[in-house]
C-alpha positions in Angstrom: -9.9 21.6 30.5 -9.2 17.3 31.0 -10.3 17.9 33.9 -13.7 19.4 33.3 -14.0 17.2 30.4 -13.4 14.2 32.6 -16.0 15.5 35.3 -19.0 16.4 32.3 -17.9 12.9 30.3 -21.4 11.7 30.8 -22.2 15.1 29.0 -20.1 14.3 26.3 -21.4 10.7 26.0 -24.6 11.7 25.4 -23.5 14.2 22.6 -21.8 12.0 20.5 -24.6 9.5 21.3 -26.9 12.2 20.0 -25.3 13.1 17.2 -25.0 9.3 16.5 -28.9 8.8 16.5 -29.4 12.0 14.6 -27.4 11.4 11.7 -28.9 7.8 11.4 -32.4 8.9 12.6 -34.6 6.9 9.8 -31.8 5.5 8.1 -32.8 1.9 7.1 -28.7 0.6 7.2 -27.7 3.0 9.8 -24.5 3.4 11.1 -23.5 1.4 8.2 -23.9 4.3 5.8 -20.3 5.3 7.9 -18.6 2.1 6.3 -20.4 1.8 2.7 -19.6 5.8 2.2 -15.6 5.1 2.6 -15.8 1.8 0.9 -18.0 3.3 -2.3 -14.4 6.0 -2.4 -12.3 3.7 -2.3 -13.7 2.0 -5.0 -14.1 4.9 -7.1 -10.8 6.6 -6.5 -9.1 2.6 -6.6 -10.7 3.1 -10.4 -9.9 6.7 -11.4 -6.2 6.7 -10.2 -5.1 3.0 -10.6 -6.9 2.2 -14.2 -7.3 5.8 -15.8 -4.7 8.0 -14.4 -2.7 4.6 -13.9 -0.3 5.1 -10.4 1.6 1.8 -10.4 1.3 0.2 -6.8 0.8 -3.0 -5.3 -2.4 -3.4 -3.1 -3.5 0.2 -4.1 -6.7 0.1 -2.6 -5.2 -0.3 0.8 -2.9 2.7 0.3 -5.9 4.9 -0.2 -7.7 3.7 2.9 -5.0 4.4 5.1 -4.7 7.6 4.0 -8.5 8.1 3.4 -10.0 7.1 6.9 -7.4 9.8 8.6 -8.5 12.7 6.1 -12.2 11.8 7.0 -12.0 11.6 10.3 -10.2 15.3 10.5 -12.3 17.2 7.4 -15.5 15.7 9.1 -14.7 17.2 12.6 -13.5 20.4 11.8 -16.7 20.7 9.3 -18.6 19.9 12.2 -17.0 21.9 14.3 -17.8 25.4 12.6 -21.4 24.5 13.5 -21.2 23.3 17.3 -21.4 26.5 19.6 -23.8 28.3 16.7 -26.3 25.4 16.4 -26.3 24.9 20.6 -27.1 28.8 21.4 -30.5 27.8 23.2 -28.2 25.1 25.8 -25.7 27.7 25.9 -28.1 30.7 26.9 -30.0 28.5 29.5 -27.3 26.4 31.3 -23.8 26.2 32.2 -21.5 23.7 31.5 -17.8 23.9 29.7 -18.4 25.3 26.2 -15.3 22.9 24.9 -17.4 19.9 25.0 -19.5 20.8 22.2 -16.8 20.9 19.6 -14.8 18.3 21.5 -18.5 15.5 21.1 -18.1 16.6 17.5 -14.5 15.6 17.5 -15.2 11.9 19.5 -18.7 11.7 16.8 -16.0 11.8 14.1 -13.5 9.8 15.8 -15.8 7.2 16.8 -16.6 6.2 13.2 -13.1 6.5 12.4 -12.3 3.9 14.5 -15.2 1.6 13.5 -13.8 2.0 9.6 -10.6 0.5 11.5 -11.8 -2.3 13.1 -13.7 -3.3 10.1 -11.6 -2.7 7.2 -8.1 -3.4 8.6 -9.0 -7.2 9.5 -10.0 -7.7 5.7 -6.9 -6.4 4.0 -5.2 -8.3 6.8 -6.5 -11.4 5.6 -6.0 -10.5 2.2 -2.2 -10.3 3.0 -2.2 -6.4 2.1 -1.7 -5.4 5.6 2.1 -5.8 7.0 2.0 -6.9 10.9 5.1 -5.9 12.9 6.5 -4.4 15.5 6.3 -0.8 14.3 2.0 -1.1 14.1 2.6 -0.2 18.0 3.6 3.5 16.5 -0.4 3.6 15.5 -1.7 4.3 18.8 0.8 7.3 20.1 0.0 8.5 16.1 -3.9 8.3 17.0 -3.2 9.8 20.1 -1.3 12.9 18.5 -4.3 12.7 15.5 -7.3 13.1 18.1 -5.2 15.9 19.7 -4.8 18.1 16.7 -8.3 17.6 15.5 -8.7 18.7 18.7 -7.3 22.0 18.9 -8.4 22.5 15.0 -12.3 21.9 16.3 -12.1 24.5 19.3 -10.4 27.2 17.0 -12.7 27.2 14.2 -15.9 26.6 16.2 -14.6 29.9 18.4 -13.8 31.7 15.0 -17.1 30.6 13.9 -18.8 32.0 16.4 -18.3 35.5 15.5 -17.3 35.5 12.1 -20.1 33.3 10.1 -17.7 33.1 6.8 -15.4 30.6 8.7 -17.6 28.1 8.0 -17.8 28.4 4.3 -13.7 29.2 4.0 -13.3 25.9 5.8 -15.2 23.9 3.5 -13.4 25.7 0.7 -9.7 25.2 2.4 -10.5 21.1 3.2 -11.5 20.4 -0.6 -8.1 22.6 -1.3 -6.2 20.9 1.4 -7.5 17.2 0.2 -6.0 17.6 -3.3 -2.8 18.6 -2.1 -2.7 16.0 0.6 -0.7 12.7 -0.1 -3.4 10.8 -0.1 -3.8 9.3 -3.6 -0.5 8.7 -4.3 2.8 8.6 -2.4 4.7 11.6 -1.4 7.9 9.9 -3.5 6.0 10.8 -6.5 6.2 14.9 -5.4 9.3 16.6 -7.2 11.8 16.5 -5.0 12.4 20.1 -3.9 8.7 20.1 -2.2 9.0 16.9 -0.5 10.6 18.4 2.2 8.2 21.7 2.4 5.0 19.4 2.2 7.0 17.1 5.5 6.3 20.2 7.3 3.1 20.3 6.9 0.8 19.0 9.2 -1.9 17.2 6.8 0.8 15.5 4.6 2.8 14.6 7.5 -0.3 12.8 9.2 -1.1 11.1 5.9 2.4 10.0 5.3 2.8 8.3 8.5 -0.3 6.7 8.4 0.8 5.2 5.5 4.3 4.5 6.6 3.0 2.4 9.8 -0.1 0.7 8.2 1.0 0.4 4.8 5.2 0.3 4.4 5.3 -0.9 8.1 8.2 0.7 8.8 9.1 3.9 10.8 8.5 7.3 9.7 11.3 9.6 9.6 12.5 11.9 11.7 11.1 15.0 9.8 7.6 13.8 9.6 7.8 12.7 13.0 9.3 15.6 14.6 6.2 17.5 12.5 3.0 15.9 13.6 4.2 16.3 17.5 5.3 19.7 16.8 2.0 20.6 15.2 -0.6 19.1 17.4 1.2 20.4 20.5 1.1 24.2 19.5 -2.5 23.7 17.2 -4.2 22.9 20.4 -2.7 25.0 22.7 -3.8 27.8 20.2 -7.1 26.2 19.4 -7.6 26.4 23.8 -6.1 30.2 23.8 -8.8 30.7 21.0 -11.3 29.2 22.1 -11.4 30.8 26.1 -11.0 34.3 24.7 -14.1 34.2 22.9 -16.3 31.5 25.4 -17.3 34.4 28.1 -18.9 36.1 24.8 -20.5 33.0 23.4 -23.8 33.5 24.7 -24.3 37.0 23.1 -22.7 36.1 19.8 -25.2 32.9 19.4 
């Protein structure tokens, strides 16, 4: 599959580039829209859960982006990713081409403004001495790595799923607001009783949000559990998501 995806990247390119001018098409601000929407949450949820529901932290708006950027960056390509062989059945019918690079550009669209969020935001609260710069900040990039990877395998099951059984699409959307509330997101995992700390370690989402936080925000290591979690997850996620996904491809043009 790398290898396919590295022989059709100019294919891929010019998804995500369309997918770029599509969602911006008309858009006075453009891709700005992908910074103000985060920012405008952040400022909101900095609101509800610092000065109404009143969690005591230091530099609290930073804690929620750390956590937030991630949890957009995965809930918008998976959403996406329900919809990518479905809404491509004319290109699928007429020519070839590996299948995986439609939910894979929806994956790199996603990631893409991810990482502009990054490059923007991180500077300011760096600035703003909210942002704690050591050694362990290198941990960020394998983490990113093991992110994209998982998204990855996520986007290939679901838009396989998808493909034949319509309802995925809906129980997605349903499962990420579920998921999102659960997530560690708005507050830190110490503030989860005890005897589910460990059970919400092991799962994926939390354990993604918890390290983000422990690199960018705590700048210190994440623990062994948490680590041990996130590579055991993205490893066997997209390995399944592949499996998934070339079982159903050779039907894909009759299903769309």
């Amino acid at each position: 599959m790398f290898q396919e995806c590295i022989h059709y990247r100019s294919l891929i390119k010019n998804l995500v580039l369309k997918d770029l001018k599509l969602k911006y098409r008309g858009s006075v601000l453009g891709v700005i829209w992908s910074l103000l929407r985060p920012l405008l949450l952040i400022g909101v949820y900095t609101f509800a859960f610092k000065f109404v529901v009143r969690i005591k932290m230091e530099n609290y708006a930073f804690f929620l982006l750390v956590g937030l950027l991630p949890w957009n960056f995965f809930s918008g390509a998976a959403m996406a990713s329900t919809e990518s062989i479905i809404e491509n059945g004319n290109l699928i019918k007429k020519v070839y081409f590996p299948r995986e690079t439609l939910p894979i550009a929806t994956v790199l669209f996603n990631f893409a403004q991810f990482l502009l969020a990054l490059v923007v935001f991180i500077p300011i609260f760096f600035f703003l001495g909210a942002f704690p710069l050591n050694w362990v900040i290198l941990l960020f990039f394998p983490l990113l790595a093991l992110h994209l990877l998982f998204a990855t395998g996520v986007s290939l099951f679901l838009s396989a799923l998808t493909s034949s059984f319509r309802d995925v699409a809906h129980l997605t959307e349903v499962g990420l607001v579920l998921f999102f509330w659960v997530t560690p997101i708005f507050y830190p995992i110490t503030m989860v009783p005890t005897q589910f700390q460990g059970l919400m370690k092991l799962s994926p989402l939390a354990s993604f949000a918890v390290s983000y936080q422990e690199i960018l925000f705590w700048g210190r290591i994440p623990e062994m559990l948490v680590l041990g979690s996130i590579i055991s997850w993205s490893l066997a996620v997209f390995f399944l998501g592949y499996l998934v996904f070339k079982w159903y491809d050779p039907a894909f043009a009759e299903l769309v």
